[in-house]
C-alpha positions in Angstrom: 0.0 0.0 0.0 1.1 3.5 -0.4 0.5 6.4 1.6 0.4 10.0 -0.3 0.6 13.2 2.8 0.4 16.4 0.6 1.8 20.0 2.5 2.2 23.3 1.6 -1.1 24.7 1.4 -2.3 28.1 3.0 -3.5 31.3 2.7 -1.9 33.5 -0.1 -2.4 36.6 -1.9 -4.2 37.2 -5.7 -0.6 37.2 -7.9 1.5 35.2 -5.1 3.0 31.7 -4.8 3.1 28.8 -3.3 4.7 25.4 -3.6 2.8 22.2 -2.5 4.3 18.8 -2.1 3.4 15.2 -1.9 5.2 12.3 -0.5 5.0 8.9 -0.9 6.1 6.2 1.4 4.8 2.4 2.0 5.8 -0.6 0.0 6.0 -1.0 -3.4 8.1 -2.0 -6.4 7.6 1.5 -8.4 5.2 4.8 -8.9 4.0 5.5 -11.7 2.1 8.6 -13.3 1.5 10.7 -10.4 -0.9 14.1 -10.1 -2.2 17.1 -9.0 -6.4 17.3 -8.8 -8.0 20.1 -6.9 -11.6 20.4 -5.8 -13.1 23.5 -4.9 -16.5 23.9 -2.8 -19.5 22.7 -4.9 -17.8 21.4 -8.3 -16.0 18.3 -9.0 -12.9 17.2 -8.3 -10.6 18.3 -11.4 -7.1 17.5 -13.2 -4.6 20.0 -12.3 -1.4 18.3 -13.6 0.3 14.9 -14.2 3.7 13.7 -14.5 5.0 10.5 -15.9 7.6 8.4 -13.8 10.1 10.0 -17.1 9.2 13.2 -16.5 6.3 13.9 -18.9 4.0 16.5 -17.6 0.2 17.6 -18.9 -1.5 20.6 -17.5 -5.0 21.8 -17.5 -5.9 24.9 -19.4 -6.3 26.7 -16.7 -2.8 26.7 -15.0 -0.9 26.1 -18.4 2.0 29.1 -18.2 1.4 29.5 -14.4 1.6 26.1 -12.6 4.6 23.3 -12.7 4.6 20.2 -12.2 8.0 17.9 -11.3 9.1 15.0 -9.1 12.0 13.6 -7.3 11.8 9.7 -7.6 14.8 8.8 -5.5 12.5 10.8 -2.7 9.4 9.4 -3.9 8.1 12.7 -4.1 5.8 14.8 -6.2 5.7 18.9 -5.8 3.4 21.6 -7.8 5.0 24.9 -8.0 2.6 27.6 -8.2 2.3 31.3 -9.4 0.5 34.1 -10.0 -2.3 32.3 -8.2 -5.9 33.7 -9.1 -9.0 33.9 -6.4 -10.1 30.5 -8.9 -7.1 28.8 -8.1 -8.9 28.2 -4.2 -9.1 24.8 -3.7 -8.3 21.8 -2.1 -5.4 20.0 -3.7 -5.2 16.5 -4.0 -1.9 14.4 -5.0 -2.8 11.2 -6.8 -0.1 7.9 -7.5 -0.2 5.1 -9.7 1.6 1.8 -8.4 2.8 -1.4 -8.4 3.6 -4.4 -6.1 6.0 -6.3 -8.6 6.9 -6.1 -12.0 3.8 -7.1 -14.2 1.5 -6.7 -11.4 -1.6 -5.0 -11.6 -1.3 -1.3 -10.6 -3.3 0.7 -8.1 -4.7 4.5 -7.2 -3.9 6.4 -4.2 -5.1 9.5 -2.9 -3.8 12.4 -0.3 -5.8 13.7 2.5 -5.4 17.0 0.5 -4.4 20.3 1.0 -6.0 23.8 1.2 -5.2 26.6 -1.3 -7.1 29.8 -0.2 -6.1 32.4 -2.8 -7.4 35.9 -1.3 -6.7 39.5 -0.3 
């Protein structure tokens, strides 16, 4: 099984920044695509970013130019860098992981606890 803990969230200004991160820990043979997904009050839960375990990133429309996605595989880790944050940025953010047991074995979904983003003067 493997554990996601995402930090990083808080209160921030219209325009400022913030960097979340997610790490991974438990047992397993290797982590695969991981992700950002962020859920604000009253809508659905919503792709933010994704990363590949090679490094290949995709971004929603909405945070495309603003928001980057990386990771750190020898820390099993997963961060999203984000700027010039707008009120609609406000969310909770939600890290996501792909993973497997053994080579060939079937792989599984895990989810955070999540953090809050409150983007507001």
């Amino acid at each position: 099984q493997v554990q996601l803990v995402e930090s990083g969230g808080g209160l921030v200004q219209p325009g400022g920044s913030l960097r979340l991160s997610c790490a991974a820990s438990g047992t397993f043979f290797r982590i695969y695509t991981m992700g950002w997904y962020r859920q604000a009050p009253g809508k659905q839960r919503e792709l933010v970013a994704t990363i590949t375990s090679g490094g290949n990133t995709n971004y929603a429309d909405s945070v495309k130019g603003r928001f980057t996605i990386s990771r750190d595989n020898a820390k099993n880790t997963m961060y999203l860098q984000m700027n010039s944050l707008k009120a609609e940025d406000t969310a909770v953010y939600y890290c996501n992981a792909y993973w497997s047991r053994a080579i060939a074995a079937p792989t599984f979904g895990s989810w955070g606890q999540g953090t809050q983003v409150t983007v507001s003067s």
